[in-house]
C-alpha positions in Angstrom: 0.0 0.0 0.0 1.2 3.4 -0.2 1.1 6.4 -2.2 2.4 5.3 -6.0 4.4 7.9 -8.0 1.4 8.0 -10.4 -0.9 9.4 -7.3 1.8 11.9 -5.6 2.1 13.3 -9.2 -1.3 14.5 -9.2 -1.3 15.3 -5.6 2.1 17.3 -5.7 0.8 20.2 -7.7 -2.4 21.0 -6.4 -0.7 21.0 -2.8 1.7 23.3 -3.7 -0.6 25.2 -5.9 -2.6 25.7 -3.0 0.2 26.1 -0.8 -0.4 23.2 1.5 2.4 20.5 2.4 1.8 16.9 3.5 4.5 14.4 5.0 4.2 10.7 3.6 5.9 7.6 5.6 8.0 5.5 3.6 8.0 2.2 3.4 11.4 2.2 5.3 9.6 4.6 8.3 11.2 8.2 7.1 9.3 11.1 6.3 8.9 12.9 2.5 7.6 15.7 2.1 5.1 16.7 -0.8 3.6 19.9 -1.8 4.9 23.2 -0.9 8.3 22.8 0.7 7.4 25.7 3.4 3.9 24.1 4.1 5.8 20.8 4.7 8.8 21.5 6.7 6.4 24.0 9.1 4.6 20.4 9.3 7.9 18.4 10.6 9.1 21.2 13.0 5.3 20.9 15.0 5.8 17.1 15.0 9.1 17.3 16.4 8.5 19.7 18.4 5.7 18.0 19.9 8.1 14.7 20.3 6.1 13.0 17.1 8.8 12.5 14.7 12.7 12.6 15.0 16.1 12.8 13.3 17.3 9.5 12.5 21.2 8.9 12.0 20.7 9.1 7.9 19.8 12.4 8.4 16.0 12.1 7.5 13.3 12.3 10.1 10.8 9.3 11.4 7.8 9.0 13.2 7.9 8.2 16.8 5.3 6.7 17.8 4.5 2.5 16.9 
C-alpha cells in the first residue's frame, strides 16, 4: 500500500498550488515531504517539536510513535 508515483504526481501540484504540504511515511519509516516545501517542513518542525517525529542517524526524520 502506499502512495504510487502515479498518485503523488497529481497530488504534488495541487498541494503546492494551494500552498499546502503533507508528509508521507515511507515504506522504510522516514518522512517525504510533498507539496509546498514551506507548508511541509512548518509540518515536521510541529511534529518534532511536539516529540512525534525525529532525526534518524541518515539524516531524514521518522515518526515516533508504533
Amino acid at each position: 500500500m502506499g502512495l504510487s508515483d502515479g498518485h503523488r504526481e497529481a497530488i504534488e501540484p495541487v498541494l503546492a498550488g494551494h500552498r499546502l504540504g503533507a508528509l508521507v511515511e515511507c515504506a522504510d519509516g522516514t518522512l517525504e515531504a510533498v507539496g509546498a516545501p514551506e507548508a511541509a517542513t512548518s509540518l515536521l518542525e510541529e511534529l518534532v517539536m511536539r516529540r512525534l517525529a525525529a532525526p534518524t542517524a541518515g539524516g531524514t526524520f521518522a515518526l515516533t510513535l508504533a
